[in-house]
C-alpha positions in Angstrom: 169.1 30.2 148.5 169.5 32.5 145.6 172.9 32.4 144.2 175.5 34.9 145.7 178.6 35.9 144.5 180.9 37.4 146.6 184.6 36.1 146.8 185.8 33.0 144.9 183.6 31.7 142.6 182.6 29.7 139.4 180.7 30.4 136.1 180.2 27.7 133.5 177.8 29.4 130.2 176.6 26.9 128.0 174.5 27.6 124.8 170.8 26.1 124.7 167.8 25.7 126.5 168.2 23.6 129.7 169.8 24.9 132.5 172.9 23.6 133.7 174.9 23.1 136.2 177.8 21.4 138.1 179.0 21.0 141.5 181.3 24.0 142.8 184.5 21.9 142.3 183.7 20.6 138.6 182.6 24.6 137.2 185.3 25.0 134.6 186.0 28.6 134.7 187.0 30.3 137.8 187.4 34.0 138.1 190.6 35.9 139.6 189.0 37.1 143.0 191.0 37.6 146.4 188.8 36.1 149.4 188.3 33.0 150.5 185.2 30.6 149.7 183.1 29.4 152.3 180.0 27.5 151.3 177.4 25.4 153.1 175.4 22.4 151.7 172.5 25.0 150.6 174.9 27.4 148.9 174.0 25.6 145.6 171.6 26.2 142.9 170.4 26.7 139.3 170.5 29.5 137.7 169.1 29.6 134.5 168.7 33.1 132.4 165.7 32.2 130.5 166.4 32.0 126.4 165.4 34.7 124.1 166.9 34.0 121.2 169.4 35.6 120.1 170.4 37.2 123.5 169.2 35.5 126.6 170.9 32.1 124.8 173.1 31.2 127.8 172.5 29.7 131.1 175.1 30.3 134.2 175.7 28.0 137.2 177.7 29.8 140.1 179.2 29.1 143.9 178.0 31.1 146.7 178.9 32.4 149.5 177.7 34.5 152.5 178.9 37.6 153.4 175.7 38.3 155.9 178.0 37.8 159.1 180.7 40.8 157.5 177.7 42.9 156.9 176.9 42.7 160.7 180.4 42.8 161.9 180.0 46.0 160.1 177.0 47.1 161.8 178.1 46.5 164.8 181.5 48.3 164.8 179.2 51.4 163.4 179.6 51.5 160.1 175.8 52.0 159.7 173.9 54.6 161.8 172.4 53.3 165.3 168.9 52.7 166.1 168.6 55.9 168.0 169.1 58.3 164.3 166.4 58.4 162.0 165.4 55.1 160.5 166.4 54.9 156.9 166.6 51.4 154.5 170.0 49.9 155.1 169.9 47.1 152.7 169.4 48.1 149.0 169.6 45.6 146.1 171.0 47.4 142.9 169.1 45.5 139.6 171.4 46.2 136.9 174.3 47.2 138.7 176.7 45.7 136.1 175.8 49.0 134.2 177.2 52.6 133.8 174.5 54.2 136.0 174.1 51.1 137.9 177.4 50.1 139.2 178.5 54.0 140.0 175.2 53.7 142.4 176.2 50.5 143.8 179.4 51.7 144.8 178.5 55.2 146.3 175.2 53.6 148.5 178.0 51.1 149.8 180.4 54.3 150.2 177.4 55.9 152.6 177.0 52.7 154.9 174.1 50.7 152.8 174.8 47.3 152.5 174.4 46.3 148.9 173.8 43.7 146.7 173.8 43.6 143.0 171.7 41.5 141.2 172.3 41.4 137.1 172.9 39.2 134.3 175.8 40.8 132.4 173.6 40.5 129.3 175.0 44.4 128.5 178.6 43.3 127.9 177.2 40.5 125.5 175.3 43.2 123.7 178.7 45.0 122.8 180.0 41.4 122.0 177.1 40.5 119.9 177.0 44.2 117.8 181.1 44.4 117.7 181.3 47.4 120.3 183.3 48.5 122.9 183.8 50.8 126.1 185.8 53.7 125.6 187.4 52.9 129.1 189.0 49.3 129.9 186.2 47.3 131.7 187.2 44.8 134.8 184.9 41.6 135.0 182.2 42.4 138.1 184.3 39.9 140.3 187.1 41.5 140.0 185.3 45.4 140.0 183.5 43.8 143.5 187.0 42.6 145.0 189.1 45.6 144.7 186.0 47.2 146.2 186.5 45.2 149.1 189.9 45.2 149.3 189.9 49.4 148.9 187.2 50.0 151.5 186.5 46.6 153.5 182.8 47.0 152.3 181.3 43.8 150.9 179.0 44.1 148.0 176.8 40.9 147.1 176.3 39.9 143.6 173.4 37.3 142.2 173.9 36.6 138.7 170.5 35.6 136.8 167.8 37.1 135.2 164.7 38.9 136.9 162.7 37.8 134.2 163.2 34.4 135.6 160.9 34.5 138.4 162.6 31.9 140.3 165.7 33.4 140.4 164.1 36.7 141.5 162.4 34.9 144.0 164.9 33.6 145.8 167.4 36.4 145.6 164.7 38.7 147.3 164.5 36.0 150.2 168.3 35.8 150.3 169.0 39.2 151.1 165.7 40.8 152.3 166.4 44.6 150.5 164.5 47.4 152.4 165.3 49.1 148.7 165.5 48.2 145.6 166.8 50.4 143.1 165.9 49.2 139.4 168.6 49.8 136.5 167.9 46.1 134.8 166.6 47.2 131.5 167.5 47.5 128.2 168.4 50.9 128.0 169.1 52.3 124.4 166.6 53.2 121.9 168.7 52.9 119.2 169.1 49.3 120.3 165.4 48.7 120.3 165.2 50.6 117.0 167.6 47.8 115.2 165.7 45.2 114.2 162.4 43.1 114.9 164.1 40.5 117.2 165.5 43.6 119.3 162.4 45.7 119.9 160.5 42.6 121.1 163.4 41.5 123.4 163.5 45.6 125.1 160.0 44.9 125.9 159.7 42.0 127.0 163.0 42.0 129.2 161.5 45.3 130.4 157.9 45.3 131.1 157.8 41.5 132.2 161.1 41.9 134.3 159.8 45.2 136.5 156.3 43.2 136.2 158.6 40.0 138.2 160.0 43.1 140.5 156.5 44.3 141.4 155.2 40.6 142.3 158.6 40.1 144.5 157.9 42.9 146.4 154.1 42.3 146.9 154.8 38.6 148.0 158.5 38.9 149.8 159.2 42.3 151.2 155.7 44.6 151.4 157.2 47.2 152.7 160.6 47.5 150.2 160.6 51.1 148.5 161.2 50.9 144.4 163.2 53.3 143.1 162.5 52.6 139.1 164.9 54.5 136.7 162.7 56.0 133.9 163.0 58.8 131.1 162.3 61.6 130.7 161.6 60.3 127.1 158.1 59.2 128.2 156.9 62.7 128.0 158.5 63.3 124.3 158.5 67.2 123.3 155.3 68.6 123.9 154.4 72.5 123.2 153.4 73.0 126.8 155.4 72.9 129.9 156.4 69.3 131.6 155.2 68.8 134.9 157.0 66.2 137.4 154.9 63.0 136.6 151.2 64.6 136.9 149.2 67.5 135.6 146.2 68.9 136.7 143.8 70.3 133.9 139.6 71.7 133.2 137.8 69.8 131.3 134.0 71.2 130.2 133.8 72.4 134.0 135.6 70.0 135.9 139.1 69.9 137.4 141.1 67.0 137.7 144.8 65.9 138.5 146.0 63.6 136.1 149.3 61.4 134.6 151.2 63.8 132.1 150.4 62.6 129.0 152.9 60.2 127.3 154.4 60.2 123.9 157.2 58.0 123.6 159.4 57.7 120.5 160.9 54.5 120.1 160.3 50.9 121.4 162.8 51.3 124.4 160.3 54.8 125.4 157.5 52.8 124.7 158.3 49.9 127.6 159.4 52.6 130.0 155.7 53.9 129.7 154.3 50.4 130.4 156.5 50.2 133.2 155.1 53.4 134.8 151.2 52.5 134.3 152.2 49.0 135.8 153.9 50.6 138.8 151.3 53.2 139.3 148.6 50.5 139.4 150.3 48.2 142.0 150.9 51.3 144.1 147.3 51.7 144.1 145.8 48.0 144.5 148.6 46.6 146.2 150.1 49.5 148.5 153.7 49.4 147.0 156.0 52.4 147.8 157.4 53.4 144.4 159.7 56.4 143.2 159.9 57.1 139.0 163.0 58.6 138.3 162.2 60.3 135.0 166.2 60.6 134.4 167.5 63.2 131.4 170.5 61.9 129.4 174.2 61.2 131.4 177.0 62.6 130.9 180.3 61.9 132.3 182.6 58.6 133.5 183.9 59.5 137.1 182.3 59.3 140.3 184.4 59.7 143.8 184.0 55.8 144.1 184.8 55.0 140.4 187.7 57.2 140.1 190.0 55.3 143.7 191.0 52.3 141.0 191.8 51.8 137.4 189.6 48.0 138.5 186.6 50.1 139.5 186.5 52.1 136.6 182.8 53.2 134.7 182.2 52.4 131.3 182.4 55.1 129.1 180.3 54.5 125.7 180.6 56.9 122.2 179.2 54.8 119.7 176.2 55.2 117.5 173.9 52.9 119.8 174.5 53.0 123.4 176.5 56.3 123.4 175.0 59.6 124.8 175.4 62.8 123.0 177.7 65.0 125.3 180.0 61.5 125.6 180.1 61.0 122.4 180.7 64.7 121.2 183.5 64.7 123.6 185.2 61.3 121.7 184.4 62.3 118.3 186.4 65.9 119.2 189.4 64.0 121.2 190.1 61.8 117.9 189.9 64.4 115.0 185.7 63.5 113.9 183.6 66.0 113.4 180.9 66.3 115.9 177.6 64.6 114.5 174.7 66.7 114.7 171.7 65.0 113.8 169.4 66.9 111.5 168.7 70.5 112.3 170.2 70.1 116.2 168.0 72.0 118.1 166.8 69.0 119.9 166.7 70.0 123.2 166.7 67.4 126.7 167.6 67.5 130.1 170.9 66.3 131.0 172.8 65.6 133.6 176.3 64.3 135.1 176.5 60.4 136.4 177.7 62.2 140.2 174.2 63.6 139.9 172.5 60.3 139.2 173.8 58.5 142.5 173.2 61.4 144.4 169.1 61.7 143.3 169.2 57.9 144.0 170.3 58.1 147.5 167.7 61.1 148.1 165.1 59.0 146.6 166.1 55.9 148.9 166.6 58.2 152.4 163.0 59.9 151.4 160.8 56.7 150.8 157.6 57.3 149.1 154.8 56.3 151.3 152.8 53.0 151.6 150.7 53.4 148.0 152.3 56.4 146.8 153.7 56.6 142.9 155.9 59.4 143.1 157.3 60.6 140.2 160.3 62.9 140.3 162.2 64.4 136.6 165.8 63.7 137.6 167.8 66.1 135.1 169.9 69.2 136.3 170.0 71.1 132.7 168.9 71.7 129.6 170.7 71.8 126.3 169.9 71.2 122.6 172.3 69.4 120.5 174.1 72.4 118.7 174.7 74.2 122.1 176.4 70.8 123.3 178.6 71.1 120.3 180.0 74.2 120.6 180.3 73.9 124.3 182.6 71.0 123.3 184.1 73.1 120.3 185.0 75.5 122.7 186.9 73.1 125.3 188.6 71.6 122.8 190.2 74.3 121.4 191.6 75.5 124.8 193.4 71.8 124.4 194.6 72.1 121.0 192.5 70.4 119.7 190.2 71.5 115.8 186.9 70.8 116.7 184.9 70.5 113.7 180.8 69.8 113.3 178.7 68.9 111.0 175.2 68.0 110.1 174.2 64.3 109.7 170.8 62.8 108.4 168.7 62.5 111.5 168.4 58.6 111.9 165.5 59.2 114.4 161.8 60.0 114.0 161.9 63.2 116.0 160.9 66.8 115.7 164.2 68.9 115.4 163.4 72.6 116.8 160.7 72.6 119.4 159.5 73.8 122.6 161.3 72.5 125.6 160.7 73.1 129.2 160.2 70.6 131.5 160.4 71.1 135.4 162.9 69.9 137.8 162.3 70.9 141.4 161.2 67.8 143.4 164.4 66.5 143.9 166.1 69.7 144.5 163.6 70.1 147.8 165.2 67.2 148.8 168.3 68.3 149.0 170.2 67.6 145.2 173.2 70.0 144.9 173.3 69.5 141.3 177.2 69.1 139.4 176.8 72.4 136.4 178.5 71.6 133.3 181.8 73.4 133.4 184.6 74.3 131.3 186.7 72.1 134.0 184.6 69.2 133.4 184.7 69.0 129.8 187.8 69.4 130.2 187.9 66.4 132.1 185.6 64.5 129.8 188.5 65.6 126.7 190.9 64.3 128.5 190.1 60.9 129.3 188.8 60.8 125.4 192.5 61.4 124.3 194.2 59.7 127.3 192.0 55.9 125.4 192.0 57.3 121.8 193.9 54.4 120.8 190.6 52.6 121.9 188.3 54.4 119.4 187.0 52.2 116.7 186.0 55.4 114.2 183.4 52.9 112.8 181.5 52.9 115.4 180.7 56.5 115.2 178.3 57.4 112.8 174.7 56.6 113.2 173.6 53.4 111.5 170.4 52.6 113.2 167.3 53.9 111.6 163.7 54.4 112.9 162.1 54.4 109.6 164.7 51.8 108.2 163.8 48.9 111.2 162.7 45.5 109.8 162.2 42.0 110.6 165.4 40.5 109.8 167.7 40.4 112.3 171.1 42.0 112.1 173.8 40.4 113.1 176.7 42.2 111.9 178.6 45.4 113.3 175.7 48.1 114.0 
């Protein structure tokens, strides 16, 4: 079976290309969890996260355990709705639910009854390690995130630690715990990242397009009728001067009418793969008869969730640098710690946006409205719309009701991007389903502020300003602080 991690367990990483691994009682690193570890003679097994040098250049060997007869305890004493409601997936696997969108959604789908597994390869912690980063917010190891879980709520959440883009692995996790859902988070998700260097922009594609490609074959050949919930962009559609439509347009051409994909035009590497994961998702809908959801998502805001915010262990990651941060985030560090707010080029740069209680909510619509047997559905998952210089003085504004002497200014635009355009892209699938959408407030950038001062120590003013250039990429690969 596919390796599960659930209570006490083991993790040996070794540098290299073999795999490796030892017996449960030989691993030489053990992880501070608080249940018991029951194993069977098949709870054993490689896991090898293919190398891709220089960030897939580890290979994991882990313990597992079953937590399959808790999960129907839990059924049973009605935890989950009874057959006689309306049928709705119950078991949801959660691809990149190490993450800042991912593990909020793990936690809230367990909060509402699903039983959840988690399948990642903590390669985004390494990223931080590699490029001398750090969350704003004090990060707990997954174990330990997954045991206070269990020991706040009695809900057990399984974790599989490998790579999708090891096939195997994939394999046999998708025959382990049979997900009526998944929900797919597992991708590199920063263009600035995939803007760096040579080495980076072919690793975002790769471990994207060929790891949703290994998603799309599991489901085929393990569970035909699992729904895919994919977490896109809306970056795909890049700033055209005509209205966005939710996935498709339908347009005359010399006589003839037609309804056709919205035109893409993607502006970095990172874009670029979330396109070729759309086309490859839209075909396998239509030869194959997958169910599939695109969640074209706007840019995140915010840190707290009701699940995230019951323990100082379960807390989200909250990024502000130059690479993985996102614009309102970062304003709202850059104001807490006395920087002014960096506006890149001109600033009227206008997306959709929308806060991280949002995100877990479209997710669970998305996952309690399935698409249908061949259907491609693509919804625009954003709430707002803001261009960068109305973010800032949104955040000028909140800070000075704190105290604090917001400043901005305007920085070289390190991006390849037009910098006053037209904007409107529309929104309203997921709202007929039933999103009450969070509205930016004065009371939650507030909240934003204050968690910025309450870890200012934790700012590494470096970090900051933008160092990552789309003109300025090359083929050497960087390996100092980015």
């Amino acid at each position: 079976m596919a390796q599960l991690l659930s209570s006490s367990c083991s993790l040996t990483i070794s540098s290299g290309n073999k795999p490796y691994f030892k017996p449960f009682d030989q691993c030489s690193t053990a992880f501070s969890t608080h249940f018991a570890c029951r194993t069977t003679p098949s709870s054993f097994r490689k896991i090898s996260l293919r190398e891709e040098k220089p960030h897939r250049s580890f290979s994991v060997c882990a313990t597992a355990v079953s937590s399959r007869q808790e999960a129907s305890s839990q059924t049973s004493s009605g935890s989950h709705p009874s057959s006689s409601e309306p049928s709705k997936p119950q078991r949801v696997m959660v691809i990149g639910g190490d993450g800042y969108c991912g593990w909020a959604t793990a936690l809230h789908l367990s909060n509402k009854g699903y039983e959840v597994a988690i399948v990642d390869n903590l390669i985004r912690r390494l990223f931080d390690n590699q490029l001398g980063l750090d969350s704003l917010t004090p990060i707990s190891s997954i174990h330990n995130r997954i045991s206070c879980w269990k020991s706040l709520t009695g809900k057990s959440i399984e974790l599989y630690i490998g790579d999708i883009c090891d096939f195997g692995f994939l394999s046999e996790s998708f025959k382990s715990f049979e997900p009526d859902a998944v929900v797919h988070f597992g991708e590199q998700r920063s263009a600035p990242y995939s803007m760096i260097d040579r080495s980076r922009a072919v690793f975002t594609q790769q471990n994207n397009v060929i790891g949703t490609l290994n998603v799309l074959f599991a489901i085929k050949e393990f569970r035909e009728e699992c729904h895919l919930v994919k977490l896109g962009t809306m970056g795909e559609y890049g700033t055209p001067n005509i209205d966005i439509e939710e996935g498709y347009i339908t347009i005359t051409h010399n006589g003839r009418t037609d309804t056709l994909p919205y035109p893409k035009q993607a502006s970095s590497f990172y874009h670029l793969s979330k396109v070729h994961d759309s086309h490859n998702i839209a075909f396998t809908c239509k030869a194959w008869g997958i169910r599939a959801t695109d969640l074209n998502q706007g840019v995140v805001y915010g840190v707290m969730t009701d699940e995230t915010a019951m323990h100082e262990v379960l807390c989200n990651r909250f990024d502000y640098d130059g690479v993985f941060g996102t614009a309102l985030n970062r304003f709202c560090v850059q104001g807490a710690v006395g920087h002014p707010l960096t506006v890149y080029g001109k600033g009227g740069q206008t997306r959709g946006y929308l806060d991280i209680r949002d995100t877990v909510q479209c997710v669970e619509l998305a996952i309690a409205n399935p698409a249908k047997p061949g259907e491609f559905r693509v919804f625009n998952q954003f709430t707002e719309q803001f261009s960068v210089n109305e973010l800032a003085a949104l955040v000028t504004k909140a800070g000075e009701k704190l105290g604090l002497n917001v400043q901005t200014k305007s920085v070289p635009n390190p991006r390849v991007e037009a910098e006053e355009h037209y904007y409107n892209a529309k929104h309203t699938k997921l709202v007929e389903l039933g999103l009450k959408p969070h509205i930016l407030s004065d009371s939650l950038l507030d909240s934003l502020l204050n968690i910025a001062i309450k870890y200012k120590d934790r700012v590494d003013t470096k970090q900051i300003m933008p160092t990552v250039s789309w003109r300025k990429i090359g083929v050497k690969t960087k390996t100092v602080t980015a």
